[in-house]
N, C-alpha and C positions, 0 to 999 in steps of 0.2 A: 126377426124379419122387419124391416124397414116400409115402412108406409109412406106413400109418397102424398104428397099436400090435397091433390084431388079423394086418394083412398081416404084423407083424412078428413074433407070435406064432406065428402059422400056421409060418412058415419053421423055429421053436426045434423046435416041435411033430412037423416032417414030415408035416405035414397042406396039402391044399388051401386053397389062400386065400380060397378063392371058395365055399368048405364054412364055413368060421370067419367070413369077415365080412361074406358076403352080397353077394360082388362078380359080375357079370354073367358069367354064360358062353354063349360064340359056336359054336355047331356048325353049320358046312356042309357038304352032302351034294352034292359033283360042284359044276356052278353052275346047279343048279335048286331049291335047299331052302334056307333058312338058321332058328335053331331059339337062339332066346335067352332063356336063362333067369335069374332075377332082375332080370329090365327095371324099368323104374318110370314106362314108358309111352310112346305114341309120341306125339311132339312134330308131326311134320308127314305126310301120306302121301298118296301118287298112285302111280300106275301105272309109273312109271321111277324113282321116290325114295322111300324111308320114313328117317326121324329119329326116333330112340328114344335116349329117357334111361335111361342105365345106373347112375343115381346122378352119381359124380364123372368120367364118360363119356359122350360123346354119338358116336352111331353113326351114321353115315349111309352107308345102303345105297344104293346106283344098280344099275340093269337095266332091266329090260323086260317088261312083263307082267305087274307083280306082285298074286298075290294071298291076302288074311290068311287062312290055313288055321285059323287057332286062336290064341285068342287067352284068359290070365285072367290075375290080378294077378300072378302069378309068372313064365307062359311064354307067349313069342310064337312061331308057328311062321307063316313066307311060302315060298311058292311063285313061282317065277318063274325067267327069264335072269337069274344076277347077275353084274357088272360087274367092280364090287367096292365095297370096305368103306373108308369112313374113320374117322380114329379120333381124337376132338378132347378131349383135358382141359382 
């Protein structure tokens, strides 16, 4: 995988990568929440699938139930059963 000059910064730095270059962070709660931040938006969603662009990341979420608790240009927050996460560069 390919580091881009910031991820590589960040590491000199001791700083978060995801603070310096504006890369997506994933927080789940149990497997009923999931809470991402720096998205750049959700590419497909129904009720057992949501696809969300991370930038040079695409996410895809499986479950059951889901639904968008909160949603703006920076952070997405779902509720639901989750399955789990794939993770496609």
């Amino acid at each position: 995988m390919k580091k881009t000059i910031l991820e590589r910064a960040a590491g000199k730095l001791n700083l978060p990568a995801d603070v310096l270059a504006g890369l997506p962070k994933i927080e789940i709660t149990g497997c009923r929440e999931i809470f991402i931040e720096n998205h750049s938006g959700i590419l497909r969603y129904d009720t057992n699938e949501i696809v969300v662009s991370g930038g040079t990341v695409k996410f895809t979420i499986r479950g059951d139930d889901f639904i968008l608790r909160a949603m703006t240009p920076r952070d997405l927050r779902i509720s639901g059963l989750l399955f789990g996460i794939d993770l496609q560069y």
